[in-house]
N, C-alpha and C positions, 0 to 999 in steps of 0.2 A: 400931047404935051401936058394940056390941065390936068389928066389921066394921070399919067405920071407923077405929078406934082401932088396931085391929091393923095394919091398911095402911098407915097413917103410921107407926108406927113400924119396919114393914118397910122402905118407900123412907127413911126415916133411917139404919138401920142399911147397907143396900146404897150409898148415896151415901156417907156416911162410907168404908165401906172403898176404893171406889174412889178415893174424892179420896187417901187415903193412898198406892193403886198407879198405878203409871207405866211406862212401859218403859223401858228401857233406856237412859240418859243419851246411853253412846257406844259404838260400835264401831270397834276398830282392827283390820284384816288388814296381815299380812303374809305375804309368800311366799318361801323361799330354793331358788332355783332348783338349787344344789348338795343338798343337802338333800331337795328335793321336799315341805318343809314349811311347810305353811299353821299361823298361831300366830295365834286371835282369843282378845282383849279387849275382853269384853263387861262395861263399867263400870255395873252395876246395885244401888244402895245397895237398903239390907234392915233393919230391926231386929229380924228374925226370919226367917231362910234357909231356915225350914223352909216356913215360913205363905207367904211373900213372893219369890218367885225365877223366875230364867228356866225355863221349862216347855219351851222346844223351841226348836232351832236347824235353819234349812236353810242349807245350803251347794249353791249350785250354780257351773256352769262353762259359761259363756256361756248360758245361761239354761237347763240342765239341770239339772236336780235330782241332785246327786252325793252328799251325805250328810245323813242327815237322823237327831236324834238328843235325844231328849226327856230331862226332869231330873224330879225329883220333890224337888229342895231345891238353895240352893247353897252351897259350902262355904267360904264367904267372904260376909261383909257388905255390902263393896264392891264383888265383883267378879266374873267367871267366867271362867279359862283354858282354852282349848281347842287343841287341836294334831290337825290331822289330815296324813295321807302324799296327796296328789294328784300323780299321775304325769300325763306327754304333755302338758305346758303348752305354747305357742307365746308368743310375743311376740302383742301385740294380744289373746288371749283373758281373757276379763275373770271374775272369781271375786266372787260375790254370797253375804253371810252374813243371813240375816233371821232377826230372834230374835220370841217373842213370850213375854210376861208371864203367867204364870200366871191373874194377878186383874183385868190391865188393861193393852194396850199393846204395840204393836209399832214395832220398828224396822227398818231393813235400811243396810248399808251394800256399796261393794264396790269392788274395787283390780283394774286393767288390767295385764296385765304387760308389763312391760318388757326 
């Protein structure tokens, strides 16, 4: 019977916190080819950035894995800026950001360049 009792109130607790996490709303890339910088907005709300945040970012370059770079909070409720330097772009190669949620949730988005 404790057995019992104790399992339900595990899958209550586990289902609670996920239904709370999500991924990532949205993601925006940009790239300025002057520059050679890549600027993602990863629009991920939080009421606690420590407990609740993006956990890991991949950035690749046509489907290469170019940076890869994990979090342990974020420093913002709303949100996560990132800025990385990617040199030897072409026209047509295309720049992929997949983020994933610490507690629940992945997203990916990605911009071709022009």
């Amino acid at each position: 019977m404790r057995y019992f009792l104790y399992s339900i109130i595990t899958v209550l607790l586990l289902s609670n916190s996920v239904a709370l996490a999500h991924p990532a709303k949205e993601i925006i890339l940009k790239y300025d080819n002057d520059t050679k910088l890549l600027s993602i907005r990863i629009a991920h709300d939080s009421k606690d950035f420590n407990k609740h945040f993006i956990e890991k970012v991949w950035v690749s370059v046509n489907k290469k894995e170019t940076v890869v770079q994990g979090f342990s909070s974020q420093d913002d409720l709303e949100k996560l800026e990132l800025q990385y330097k990617i040199f030897n772009l072409k026209i047509g190669d295309v720049i992929s950001a997949d983020t994933k949620c610490n507690i629940f949730g992945k997203k990916a988005a990605s911009l071709t360049i022009e």
